[in-house]
N, C-alpha and C positions, 0 to 999 in steps of 0.2 A: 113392279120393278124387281130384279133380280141385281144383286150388287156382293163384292165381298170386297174388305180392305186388305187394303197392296200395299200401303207404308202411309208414309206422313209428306204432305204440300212445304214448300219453303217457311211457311207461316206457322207450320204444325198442325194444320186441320188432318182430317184421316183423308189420305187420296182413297179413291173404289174405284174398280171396274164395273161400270154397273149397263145393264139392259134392260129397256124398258120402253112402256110408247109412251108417247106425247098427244095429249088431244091439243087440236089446231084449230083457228077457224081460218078455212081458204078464204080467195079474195071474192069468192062468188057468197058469200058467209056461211057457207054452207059447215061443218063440223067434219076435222077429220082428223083419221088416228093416226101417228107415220112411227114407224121402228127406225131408231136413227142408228141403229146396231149398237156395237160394243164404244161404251167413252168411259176415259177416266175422268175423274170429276171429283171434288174436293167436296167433301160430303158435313153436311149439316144436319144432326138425328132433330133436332128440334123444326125440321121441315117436311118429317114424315113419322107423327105420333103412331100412326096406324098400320107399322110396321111389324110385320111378323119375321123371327129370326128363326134363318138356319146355318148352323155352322158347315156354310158350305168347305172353306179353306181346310179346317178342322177334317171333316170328311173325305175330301174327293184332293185328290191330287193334282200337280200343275196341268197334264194333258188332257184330266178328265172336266178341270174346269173350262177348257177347251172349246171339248165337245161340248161343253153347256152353252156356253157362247154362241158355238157355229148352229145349235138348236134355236137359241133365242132370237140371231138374226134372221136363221129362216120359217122361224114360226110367222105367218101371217096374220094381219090384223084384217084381216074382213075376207073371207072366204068368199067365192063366186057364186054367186044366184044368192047369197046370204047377206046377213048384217054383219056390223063392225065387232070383232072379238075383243075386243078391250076389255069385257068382263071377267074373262076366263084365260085371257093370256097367260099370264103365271103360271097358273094351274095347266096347262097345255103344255107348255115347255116342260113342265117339272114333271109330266104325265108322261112325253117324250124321253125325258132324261131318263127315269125307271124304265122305261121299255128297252132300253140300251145298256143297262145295269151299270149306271153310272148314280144314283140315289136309290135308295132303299125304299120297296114300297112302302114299309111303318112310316118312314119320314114324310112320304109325299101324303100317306093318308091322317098323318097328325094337321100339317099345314092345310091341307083340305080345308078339315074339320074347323082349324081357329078362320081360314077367311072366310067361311062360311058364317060363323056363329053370329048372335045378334046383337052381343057386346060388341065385336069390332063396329060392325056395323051401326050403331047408334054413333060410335062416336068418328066415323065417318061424315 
């Protein structure tokens, strides 16, 4: 999931623009991943422990969060003749975002390194 906050809901939760996929199961049961593109959404940190922060807002300005956006909608979740990217999503956009010098390589190769590591990972 890629997200940053954008104000506060009528309630006062933090609203985010956030991107990310969703695993699904079709009605054939079969498992699938869908990009529902960019939603804001009223954001609850107590619903993703396993969160790795980057201060995107901090860093990239209104147009270049943009471009992250129109990257993460059109990143795909399952390549052709391949399996499903769910894995590596994140890391793909954010891979794309540096190619376009909109994120700092240091940045993306810090985040790399923590979704990699086997800390997050166990408590996944």
């Amino acid at each position: 999931m890629l997200a940053w906050d954008i104000g506060f809901t009528g309630s006062g939760n933090v609203a985010q623009r956030r991107f990310q996929i969703i695993p699904e199961e079709l009605p054939t049961g079969e498992d699938h991943l869908t990009n529902w593109g960019g939603l804001i959404v009223a954001d609850n940190p107590e619903d993703h422990p396993e969160r790795i922060y980057i201060s995107i807002k901090d860093k990239m300005t209104f147009s270049q969060r943009q471009v992250l956006g129109e990257i993460a909608d059109g990143m795909p979740v399952r390549r052709p003749g391949s399996g499903w990217n769910g894995q590596d999503w994140c890391l793909e956009v954010l891979a794309e975002a540096s190619k376009r010098g909109i994120l700092e390589d240091e940045e993306l190769r810090r985040v790399a390194q923590l979704a990699l590591s086997p800390s997050l990972i166990a408590r996944l």
